[in-house]
N, CA, C and O atoms as a GROMACS GRO file, in nm:
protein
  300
    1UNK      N    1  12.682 -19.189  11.796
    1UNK     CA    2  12.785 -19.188  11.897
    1UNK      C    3  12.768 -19.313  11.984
    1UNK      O    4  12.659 -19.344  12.032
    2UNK      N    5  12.888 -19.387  12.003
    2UNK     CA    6  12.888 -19.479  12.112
    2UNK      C    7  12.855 -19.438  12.251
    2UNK      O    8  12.898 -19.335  12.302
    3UNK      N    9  12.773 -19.525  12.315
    3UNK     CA   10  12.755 -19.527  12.411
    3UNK      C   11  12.871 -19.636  12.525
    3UNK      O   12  12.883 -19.759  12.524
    4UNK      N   13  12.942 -19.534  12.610
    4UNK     CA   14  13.012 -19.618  12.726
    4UNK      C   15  12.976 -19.700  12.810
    4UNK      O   16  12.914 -19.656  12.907
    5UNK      N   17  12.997 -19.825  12.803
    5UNK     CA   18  12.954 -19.946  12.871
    5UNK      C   19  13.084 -19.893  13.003
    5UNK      O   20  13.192 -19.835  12.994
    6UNK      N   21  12.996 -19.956  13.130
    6UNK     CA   22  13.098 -19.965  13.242
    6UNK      C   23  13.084 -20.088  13.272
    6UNK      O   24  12.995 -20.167  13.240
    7UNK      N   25  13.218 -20.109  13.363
    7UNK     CA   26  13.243 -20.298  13.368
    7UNK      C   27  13.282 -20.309  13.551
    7UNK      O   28  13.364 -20.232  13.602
    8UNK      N   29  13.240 -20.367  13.595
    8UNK     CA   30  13.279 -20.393  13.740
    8UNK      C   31  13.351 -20.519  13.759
    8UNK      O   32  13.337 -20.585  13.656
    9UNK      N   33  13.417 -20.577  13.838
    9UNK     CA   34  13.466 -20.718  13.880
    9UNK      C   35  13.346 -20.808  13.978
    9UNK      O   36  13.272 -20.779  14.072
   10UNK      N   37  13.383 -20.976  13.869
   10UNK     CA   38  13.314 -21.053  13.939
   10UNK      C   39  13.412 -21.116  13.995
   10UNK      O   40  13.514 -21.096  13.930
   11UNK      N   41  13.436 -21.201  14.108
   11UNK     CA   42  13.480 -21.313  14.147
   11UNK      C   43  13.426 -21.404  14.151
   11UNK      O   44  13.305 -21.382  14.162
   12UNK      N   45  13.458 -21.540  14.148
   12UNK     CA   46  13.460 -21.663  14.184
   12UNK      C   47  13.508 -21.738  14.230
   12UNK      O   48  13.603 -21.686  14.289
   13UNK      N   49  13.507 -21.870  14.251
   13UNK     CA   50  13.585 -21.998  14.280
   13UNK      C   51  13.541 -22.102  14.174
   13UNK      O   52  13.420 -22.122  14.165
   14UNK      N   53  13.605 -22.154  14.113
   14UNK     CA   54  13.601 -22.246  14.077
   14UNK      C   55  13.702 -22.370  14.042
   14UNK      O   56  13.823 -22.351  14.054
   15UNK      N   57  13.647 -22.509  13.994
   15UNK     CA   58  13.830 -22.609  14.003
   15UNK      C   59  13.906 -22.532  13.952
   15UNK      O   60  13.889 -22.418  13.909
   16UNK      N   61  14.039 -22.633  13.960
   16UNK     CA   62  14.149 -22.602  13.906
   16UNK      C   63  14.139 -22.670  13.772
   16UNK      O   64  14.179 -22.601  13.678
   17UNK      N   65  14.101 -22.771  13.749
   17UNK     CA   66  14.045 -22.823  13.635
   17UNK      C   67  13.927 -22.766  13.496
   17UNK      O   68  13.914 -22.811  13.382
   18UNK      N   69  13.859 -22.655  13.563
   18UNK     CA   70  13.771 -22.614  13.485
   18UNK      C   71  13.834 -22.420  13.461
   18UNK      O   72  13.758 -22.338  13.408
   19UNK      N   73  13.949 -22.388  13.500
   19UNK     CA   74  13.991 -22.271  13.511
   19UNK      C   75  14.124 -22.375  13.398
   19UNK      O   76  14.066 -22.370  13.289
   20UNK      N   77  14.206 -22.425  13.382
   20UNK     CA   78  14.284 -22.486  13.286
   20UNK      C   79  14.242 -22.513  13.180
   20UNK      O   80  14.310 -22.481  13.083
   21UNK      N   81  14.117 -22.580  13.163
   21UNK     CA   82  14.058 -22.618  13.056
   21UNK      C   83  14.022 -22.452  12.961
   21UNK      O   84  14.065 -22.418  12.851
   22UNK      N   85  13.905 -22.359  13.080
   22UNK     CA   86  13.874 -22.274  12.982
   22UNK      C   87  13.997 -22.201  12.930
   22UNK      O   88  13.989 -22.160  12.814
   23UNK      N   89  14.141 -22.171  13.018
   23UNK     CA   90  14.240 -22.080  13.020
   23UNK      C   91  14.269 -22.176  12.872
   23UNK      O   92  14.237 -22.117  12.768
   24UNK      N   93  14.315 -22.290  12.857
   24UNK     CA   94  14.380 -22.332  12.719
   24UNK      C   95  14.313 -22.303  12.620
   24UNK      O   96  14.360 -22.246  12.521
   25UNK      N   97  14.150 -22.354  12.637
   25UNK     CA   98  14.014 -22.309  12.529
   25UNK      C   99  14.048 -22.133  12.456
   25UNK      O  100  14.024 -22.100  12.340
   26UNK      N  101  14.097 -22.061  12.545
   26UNK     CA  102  14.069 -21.932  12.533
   26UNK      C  103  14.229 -21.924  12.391
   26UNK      O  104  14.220 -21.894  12.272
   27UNK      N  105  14.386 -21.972  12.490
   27UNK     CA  106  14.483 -21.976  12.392
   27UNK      C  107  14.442 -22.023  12.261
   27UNK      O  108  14.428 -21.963  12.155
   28UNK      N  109  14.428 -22.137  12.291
   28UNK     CA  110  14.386 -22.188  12.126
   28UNK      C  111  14.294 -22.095  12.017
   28UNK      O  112  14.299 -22.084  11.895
   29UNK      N  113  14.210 -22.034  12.120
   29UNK     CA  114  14.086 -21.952  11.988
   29UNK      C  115  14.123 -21.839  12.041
   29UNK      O  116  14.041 -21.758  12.085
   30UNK      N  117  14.239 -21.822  12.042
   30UNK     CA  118  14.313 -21.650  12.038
   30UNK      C  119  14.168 -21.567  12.127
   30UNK      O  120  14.096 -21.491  12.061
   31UNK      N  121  14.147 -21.584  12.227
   31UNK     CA  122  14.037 -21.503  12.288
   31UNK      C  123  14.090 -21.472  12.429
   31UNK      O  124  14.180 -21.523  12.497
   32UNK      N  125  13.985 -21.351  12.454
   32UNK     CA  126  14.056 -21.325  12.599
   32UNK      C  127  13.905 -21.423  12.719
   32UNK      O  128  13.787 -21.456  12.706
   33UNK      N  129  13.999 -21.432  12.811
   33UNK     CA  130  13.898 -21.541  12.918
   33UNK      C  131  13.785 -21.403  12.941
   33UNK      O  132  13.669 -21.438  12.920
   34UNK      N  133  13.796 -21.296  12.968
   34UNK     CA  134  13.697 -21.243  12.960
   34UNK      C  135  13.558 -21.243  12.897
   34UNK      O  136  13.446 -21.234  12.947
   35UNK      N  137  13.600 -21.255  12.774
   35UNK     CA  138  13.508 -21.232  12.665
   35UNK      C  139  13.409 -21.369  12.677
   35UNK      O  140  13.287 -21.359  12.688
   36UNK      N  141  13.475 -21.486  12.673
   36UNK     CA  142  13.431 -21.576  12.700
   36UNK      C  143  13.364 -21.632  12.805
   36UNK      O  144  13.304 -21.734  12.773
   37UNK      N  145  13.354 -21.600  12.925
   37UNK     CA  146  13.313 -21.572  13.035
   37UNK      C  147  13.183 -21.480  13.033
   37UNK      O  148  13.084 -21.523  13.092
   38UNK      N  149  13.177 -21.372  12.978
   38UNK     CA  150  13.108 -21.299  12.940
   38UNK      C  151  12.990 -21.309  12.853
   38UNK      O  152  12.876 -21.262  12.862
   39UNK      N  153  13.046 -21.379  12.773
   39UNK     CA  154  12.954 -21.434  12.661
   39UNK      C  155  12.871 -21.557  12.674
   39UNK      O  156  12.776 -21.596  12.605
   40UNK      N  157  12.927 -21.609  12.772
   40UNK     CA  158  12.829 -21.796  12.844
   40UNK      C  159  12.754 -21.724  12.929
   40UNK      O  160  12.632 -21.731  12.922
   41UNK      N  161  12.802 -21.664  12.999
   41UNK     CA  162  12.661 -21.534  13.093
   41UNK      C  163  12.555 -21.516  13.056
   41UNK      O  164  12.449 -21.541  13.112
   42UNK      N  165  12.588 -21.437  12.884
   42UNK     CA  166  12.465 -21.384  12.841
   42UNK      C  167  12.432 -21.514  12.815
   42UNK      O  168  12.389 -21.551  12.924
   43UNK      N  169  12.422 -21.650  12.708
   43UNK     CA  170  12.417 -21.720  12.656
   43UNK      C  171  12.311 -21.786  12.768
   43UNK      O  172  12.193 -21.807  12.740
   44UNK      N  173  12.366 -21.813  12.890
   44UNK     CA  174  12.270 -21.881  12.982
   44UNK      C  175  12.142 -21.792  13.005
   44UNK      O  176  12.026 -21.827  12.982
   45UNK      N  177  12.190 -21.650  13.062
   45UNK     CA  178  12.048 -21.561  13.045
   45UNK      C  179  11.950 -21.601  12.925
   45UNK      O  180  11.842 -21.660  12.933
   46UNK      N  181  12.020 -21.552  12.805
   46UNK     CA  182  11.891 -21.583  12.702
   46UNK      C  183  11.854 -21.695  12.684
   46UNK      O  184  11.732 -21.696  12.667
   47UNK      N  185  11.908 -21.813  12.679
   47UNK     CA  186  11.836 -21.955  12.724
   47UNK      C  187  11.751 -21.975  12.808
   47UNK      O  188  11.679 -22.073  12.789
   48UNK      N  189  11.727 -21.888  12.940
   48UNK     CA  190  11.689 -21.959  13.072
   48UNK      C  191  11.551 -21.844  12.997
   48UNK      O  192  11.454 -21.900  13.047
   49UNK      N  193  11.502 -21.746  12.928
   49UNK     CA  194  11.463 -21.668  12.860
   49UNK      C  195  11.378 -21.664  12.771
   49UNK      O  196  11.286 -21.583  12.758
   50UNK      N  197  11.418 -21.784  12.683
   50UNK     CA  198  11.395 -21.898  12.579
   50UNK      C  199  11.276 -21.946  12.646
   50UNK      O  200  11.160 -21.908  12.628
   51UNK      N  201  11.331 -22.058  12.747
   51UNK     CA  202  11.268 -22.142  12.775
   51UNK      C  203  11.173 -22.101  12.860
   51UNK      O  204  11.077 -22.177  12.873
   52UNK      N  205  11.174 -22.004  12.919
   52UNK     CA  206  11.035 -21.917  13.021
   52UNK      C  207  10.923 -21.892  12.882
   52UNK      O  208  10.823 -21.963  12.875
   53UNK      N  209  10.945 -21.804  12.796
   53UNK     CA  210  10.896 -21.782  12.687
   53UNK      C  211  10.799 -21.895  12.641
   53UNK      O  212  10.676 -21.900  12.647
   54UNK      N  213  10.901 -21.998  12.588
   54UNK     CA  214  10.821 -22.108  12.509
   54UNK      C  215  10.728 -22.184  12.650
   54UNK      O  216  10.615 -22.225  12.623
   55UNK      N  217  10.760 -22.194  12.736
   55UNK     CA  218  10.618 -22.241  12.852
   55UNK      C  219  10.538 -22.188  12.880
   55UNK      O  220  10.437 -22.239  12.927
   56UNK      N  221  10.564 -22.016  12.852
   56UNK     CA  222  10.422 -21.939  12.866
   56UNK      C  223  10.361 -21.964  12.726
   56UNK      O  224  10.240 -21.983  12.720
   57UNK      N  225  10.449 -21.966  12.591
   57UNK     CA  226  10.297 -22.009  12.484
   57UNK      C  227  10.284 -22.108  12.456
   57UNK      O  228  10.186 -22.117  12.382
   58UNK      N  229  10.344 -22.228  12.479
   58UNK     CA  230  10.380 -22.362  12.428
   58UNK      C  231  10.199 -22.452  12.415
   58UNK      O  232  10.165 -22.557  12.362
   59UNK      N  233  10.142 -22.374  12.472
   59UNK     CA  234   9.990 -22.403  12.468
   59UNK      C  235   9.891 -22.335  12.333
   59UNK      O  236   9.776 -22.363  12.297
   60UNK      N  237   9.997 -22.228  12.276
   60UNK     CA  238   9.940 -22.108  12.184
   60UNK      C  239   9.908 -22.199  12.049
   60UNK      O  240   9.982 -22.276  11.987
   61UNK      N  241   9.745 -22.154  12.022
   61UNK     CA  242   9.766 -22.237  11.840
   61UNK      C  243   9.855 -22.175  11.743
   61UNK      O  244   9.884 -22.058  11.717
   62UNK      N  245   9.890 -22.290  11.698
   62UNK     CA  246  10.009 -22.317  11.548
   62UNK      C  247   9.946 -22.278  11.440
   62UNK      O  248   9.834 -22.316  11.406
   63UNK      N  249  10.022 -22.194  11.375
   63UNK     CA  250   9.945 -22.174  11.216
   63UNK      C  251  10.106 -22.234  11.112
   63UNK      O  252  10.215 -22.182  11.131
   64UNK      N  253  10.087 -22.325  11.028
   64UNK     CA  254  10.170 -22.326  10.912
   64UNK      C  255  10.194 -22.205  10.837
   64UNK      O  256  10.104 -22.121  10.831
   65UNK      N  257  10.337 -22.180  10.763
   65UNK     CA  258  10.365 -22.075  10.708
   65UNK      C  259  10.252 -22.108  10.575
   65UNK      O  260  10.206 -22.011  10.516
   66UNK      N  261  10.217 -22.231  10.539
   66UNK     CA  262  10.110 -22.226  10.404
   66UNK      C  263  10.017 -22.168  10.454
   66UNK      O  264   9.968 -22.097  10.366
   67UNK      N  265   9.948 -22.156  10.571
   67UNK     CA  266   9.807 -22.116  10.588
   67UNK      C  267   9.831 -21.959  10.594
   67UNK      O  268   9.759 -21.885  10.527
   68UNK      N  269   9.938 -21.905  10.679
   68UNK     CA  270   9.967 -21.803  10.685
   68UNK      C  271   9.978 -21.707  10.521
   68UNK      O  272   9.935 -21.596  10.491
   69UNK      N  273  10.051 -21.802  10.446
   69UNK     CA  274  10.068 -21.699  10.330
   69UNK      C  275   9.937 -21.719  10.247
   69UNK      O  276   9.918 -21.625  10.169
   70UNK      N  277   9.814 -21.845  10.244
   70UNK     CA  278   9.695 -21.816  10.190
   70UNK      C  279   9.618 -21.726  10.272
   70UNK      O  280   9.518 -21.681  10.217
   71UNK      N  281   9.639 -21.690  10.388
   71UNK     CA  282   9.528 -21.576  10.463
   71UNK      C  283   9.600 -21.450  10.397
   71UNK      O  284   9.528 -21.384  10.321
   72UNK      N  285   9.732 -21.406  10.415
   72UNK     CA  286   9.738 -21.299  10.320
   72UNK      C  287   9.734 -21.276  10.181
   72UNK      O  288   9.742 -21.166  10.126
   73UNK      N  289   9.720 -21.394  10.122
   73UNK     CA  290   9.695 -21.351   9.958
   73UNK      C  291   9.516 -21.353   9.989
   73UNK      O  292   9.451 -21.352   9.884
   74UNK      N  293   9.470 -21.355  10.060
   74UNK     CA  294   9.298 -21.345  10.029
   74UNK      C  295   9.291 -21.177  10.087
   74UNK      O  296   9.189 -21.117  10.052
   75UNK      N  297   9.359 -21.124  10.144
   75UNK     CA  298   9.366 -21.011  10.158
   75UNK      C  299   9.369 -20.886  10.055
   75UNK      O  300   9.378 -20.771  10.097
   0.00000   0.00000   0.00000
């Protein structure tokens, strides 16, 4: 069974130039400005996510997938 997502309103401000651009972006690729809006949200979350991630191990030792698959065939 699906689970019901609830949705609240955001506002903003932004140009008039960058509200035209995405509004045509959206006509052209048959999308609603919502979705799209929505979806650069998450997109920035999991990036900003990404990159927390890789600075906490970016220090971690590297193993090659060759070394990796000779430690499990000695297994």
């Amino acid at each position: 069974m699906a689970t019901k997502t609830t949705t609240t309103t955001l506002s903003t401000v932004i140009s008039t130039e960058i509200k035209d651009a995405i509004t045509e972006y959206c006509k052209k690729k048959g999308m609603k400005l919502r979705y799209l809006i929505e979806n650069a949200l998450i997109e920035q979350i999991e990036d900003e996510m990404d990159l927390q991630s890789f600075k906490e191990r970016r220090n971690e030792e590297l193993f090659s997938l060759d070394n990796v698959i000779k430690a499990a065939k000695k297994k």
